[in-house]
N, C-alpha and C positions, 0 to 999 in steps of 0.2 A: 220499407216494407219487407217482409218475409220471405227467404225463398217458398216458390211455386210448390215446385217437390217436396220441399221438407214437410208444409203442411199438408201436403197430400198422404206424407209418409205420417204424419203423427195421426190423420184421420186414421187412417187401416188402423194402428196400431188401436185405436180408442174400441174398434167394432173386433178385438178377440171377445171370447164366453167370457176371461177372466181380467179384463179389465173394468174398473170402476171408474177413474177418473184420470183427464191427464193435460199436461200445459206445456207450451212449444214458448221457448224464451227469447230475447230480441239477438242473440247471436246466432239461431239457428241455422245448421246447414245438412244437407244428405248427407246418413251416416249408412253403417247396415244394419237393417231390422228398425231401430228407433234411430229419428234423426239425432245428430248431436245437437244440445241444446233441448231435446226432449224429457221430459220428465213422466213419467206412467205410473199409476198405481193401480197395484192388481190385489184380486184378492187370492190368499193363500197359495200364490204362484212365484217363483221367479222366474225370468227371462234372461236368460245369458249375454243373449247380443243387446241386452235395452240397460244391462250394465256396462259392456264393452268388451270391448278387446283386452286392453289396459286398465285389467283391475285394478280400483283404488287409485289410478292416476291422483293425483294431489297437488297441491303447492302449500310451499312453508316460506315465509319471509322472515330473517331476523332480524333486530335493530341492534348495532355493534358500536362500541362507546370509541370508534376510532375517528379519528376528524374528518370531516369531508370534503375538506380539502387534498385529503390525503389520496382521491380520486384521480387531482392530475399531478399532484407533488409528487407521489406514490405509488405512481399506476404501474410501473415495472413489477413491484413488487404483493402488489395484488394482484397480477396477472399471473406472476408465478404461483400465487397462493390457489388459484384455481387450476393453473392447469398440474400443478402436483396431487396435488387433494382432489381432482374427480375423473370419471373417466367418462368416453361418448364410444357410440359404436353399438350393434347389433350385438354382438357378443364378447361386449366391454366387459374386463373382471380385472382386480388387482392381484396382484403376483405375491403380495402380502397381505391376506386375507383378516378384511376387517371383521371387530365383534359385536356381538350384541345381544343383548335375551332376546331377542325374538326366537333366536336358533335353539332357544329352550324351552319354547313352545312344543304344542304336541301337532307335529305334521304329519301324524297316520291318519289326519282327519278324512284325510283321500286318498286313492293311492299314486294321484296325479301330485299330490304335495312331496308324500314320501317317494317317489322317485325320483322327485326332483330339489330335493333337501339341498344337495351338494353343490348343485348348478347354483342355487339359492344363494346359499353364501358366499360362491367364488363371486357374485354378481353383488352383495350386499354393499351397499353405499356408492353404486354406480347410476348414472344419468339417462343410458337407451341413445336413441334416436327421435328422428322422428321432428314433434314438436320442442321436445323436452330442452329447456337450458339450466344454467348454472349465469345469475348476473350479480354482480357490485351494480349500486345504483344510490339515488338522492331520496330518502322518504322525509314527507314534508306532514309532519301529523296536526290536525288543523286543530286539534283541543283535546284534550287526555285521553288518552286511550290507555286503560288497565294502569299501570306506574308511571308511564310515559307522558310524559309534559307535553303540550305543544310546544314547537319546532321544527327542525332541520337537521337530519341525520344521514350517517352512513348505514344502509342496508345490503343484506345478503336475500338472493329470491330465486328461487327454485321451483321446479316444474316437471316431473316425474313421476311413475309409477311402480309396477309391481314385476316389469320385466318378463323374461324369456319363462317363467314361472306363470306369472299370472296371466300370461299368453295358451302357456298350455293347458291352464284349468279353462280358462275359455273353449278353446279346442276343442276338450272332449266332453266335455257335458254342455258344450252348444249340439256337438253331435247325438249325443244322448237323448235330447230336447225333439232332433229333429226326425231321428225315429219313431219316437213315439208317437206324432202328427204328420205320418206318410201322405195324407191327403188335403193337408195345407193348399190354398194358393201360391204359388211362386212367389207373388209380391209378401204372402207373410210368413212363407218359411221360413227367414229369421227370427220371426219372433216366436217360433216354439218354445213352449214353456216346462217348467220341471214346475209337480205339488210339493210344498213344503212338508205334504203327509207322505212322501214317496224316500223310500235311502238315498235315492238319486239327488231330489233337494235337497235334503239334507246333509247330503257329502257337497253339494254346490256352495250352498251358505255358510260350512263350518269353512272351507277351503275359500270363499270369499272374504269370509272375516279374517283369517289367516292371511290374507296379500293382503287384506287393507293395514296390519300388524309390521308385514312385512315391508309394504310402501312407504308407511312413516318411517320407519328403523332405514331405510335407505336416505332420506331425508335429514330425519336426524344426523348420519354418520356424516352428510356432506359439510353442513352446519356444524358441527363440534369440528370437526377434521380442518378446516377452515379458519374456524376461529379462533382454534390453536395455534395454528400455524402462523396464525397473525397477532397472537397474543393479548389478544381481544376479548374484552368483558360482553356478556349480551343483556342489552336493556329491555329486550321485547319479543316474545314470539307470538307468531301466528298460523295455523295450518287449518288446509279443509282439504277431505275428498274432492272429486266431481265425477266417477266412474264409480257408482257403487250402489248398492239399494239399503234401506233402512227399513225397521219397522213402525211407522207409524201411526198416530190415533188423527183420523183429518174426518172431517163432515162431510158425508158425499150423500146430496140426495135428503139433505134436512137431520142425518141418521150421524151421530158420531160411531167411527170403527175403525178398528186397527185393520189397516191395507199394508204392502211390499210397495214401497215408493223406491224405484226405481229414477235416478236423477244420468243420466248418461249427458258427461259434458253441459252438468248443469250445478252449480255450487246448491249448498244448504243455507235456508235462510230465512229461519224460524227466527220469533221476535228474539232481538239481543244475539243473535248470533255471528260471532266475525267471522270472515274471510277475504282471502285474497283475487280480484280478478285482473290478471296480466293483460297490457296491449297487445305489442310487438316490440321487437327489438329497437324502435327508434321511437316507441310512442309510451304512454303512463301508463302503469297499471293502479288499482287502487283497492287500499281497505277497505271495509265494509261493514255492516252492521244493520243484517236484517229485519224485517219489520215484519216478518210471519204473515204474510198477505198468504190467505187460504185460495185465493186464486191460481196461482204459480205453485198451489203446494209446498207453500214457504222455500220457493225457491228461486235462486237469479242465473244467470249469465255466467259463464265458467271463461269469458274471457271475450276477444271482437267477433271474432270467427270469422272460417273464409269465405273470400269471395269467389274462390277458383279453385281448380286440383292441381297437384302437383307439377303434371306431365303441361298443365296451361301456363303454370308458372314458368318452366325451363322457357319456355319457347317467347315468354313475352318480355322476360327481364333480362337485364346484362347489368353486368356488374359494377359496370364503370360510373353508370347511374345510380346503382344503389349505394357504392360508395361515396358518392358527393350529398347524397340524402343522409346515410347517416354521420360524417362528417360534419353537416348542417344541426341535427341533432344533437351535436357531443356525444357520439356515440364509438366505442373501440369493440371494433368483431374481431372477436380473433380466431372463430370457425362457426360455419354455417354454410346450408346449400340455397341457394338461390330460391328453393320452395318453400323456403320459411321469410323470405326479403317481407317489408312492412307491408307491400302494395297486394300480397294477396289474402291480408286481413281487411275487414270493413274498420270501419271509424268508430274505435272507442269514446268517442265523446258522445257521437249518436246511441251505442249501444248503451251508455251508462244514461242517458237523456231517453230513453225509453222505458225504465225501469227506477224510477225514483218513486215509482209505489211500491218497489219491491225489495232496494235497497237504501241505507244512507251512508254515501262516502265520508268516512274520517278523516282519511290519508290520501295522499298520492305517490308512487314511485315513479322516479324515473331512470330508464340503464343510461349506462353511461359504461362498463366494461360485460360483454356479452360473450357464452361462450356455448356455442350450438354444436351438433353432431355434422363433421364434415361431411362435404357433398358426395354423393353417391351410394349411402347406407340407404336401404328399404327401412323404412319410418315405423313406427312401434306404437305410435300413438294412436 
């Protein structure tokens, strides 16, 4: 069943002026303003907090022509290939600062971009906190996917966003949003909204499109950087948002029309569309390959989601448990805080077992070298 609150929180969010339609997905849990897992379609509006915190958050998997056996022959040296090539931390940056065209993008879009251009690129190809990881793992692809045969491969799978950047476009035009609607209820001050007809939207969604530009180019760098390092051909990619809005044409009301589909911690998943939905660290994640179910607003599950917060997590796990758990898994952690352990995700098999109208799995991954933001950073996700 669904958390209580979350659908309490997606009802409020259904009863603003500017929403049309909207759908609560089987991982959903309390976020702020729209739950995670919520998806909302407004008309001619965007919503700050019903994108997120972590603009453009994403995952990108690739499939890598190296053996897979080379997981436990090899693991020293894929262990070093992650921890040279990425970084964790609140305000993780490399000391040799990576490239990439995105930095030749136009970031005067905002002046929340252009002030923060520099921070942008000291941070460009870096992981966050939070939920975010960097793993090696087993993808098992059950029948062709794009070039890819069925099989057994070594994979690379990633889980980040748009950083201390798309933190602060959040910030100030959530603030903006909520000026403008001084006399909101408390329960739906976050969900103050900026018109697409206003500068204000319009510096939101150039500057949104911009970190979604920006969150892939971090992605990408980790993937290239990586697969360098290891010398390694790639047989396969895959990426998708799950913090972000689009513009879409969806039937609401018998009436085809383009709305602002807002997917907060919710993958895309119009017919034929792939992506990635991650378990936890000791459990599968899997491909995917939407079936545009206008119910869900062609959208699925952006992963298990919790069962608990943070502060519930410290107090209920210890470590010595969690290591013989993922030990039992085949699983090597080589950083991560206790608020990310498998036990305070729900069951991936459930969450994917509730949603086979809205997706169909290709693939499966499994970690097997995991590499999370050590304990005690404040989470970004």
């Amino acid at each position: 069943g669904l958390d209580h609150e979350a659908v309490m929180q997606m009802e409020k969010a259904c009863l603003l002026p500017v929403s049309v339609a909207g759908a609560l997905m089987p991982d959903a849990h309390v976020g702020y303003g729209l739950p995670i897992g919520g998806v909302l379609a407004t008309d001619n509006a965007v919503i700050p907090y019903a994108v997120g915190v972590d603009i453009a958050c994403r995952m990108k998997m690739t499939v890598l022509d190296i053996p897979v056996r080379d997981l436990e022959q090899k693991q020293d040296r894929l262990t070093r290939a992650i921890e040279v090539e990425t970084r964790f931390g609140v305000g993780a940056n490399f000391k040799e600062r990576r490239a990439h065209d995105v930095l030749d993008a136009d970031w005067s879009v905002s002046p929340i971009t252009k002030q923060n251009k520099d921070k942008a690129w000291s941070q460009l190809g870096t992981s966050g906190s939070g939920n975010h990881f960097v793993e090696f793992g087993i993808f098992t692809a059950h029948g062709k996917i794009q070039n890819l045969e069925p099989g057994t491969y070594m994979a690379l799978l990633s889980h980040s966003g748009s950083r201390g950047t798309g933190a602060a476009v959040c910030d100030h035009y959530s603030k903006l949003a909520f000026s403008q609607f001084p006399d909101l209820p408390s329960e739906l001050k976050r969900l103050a909204w900026l018109s697409l007809d206003s500068q204000e939207g319009q510096e939101y969604w150039a500057a949104m499109e911009l970190m979604g530009q920006y969150a892939s180019a971090n992605h990408h760098l980790i993937h290239k950087h990586i697969a360098r390092h290891l010398r390694a051909g790639v047989l396969l990619d895959i990426e998708n948002h799950h913090n972000f809005a689009w513009k879409e044409t969806h039937v609401v009301n018998g009436e085809s029309r383009e709305v602002i589909v807002h997917r907060k911690g919710a993958t895309p998943a119009g017919a034929g569309v792939l992506g990635v939905i991650p378990g936890s660290m000791a459990t599968p994640g899997v491909v995917v390959r939407g079936k545009g179910n206008p119910e869900s607003l062609h959208s699925a599950s952006h992963g298990a989601g919790r069962v608990m917060s943070r502060s519930q997590a410290l107090q209920r796990f210890a470590w010595g448990n969690v290591k013989r758990q993922l030990a039992a898994a085949g699983v090597e952690l080589l950083s991560a805080g206790l608020d990310e352990v498998p036990g305070v995700y729900k069951d991936i098999h459930s969450v994917m077992a509730a949603q086979t109208d809205l997706v169909e799995v290709l693939g499966k991954f499994e970690p097997r070298i995991v590499k999370m933001c050590p304990a005690g950073e404040k989470a970004e996700d």
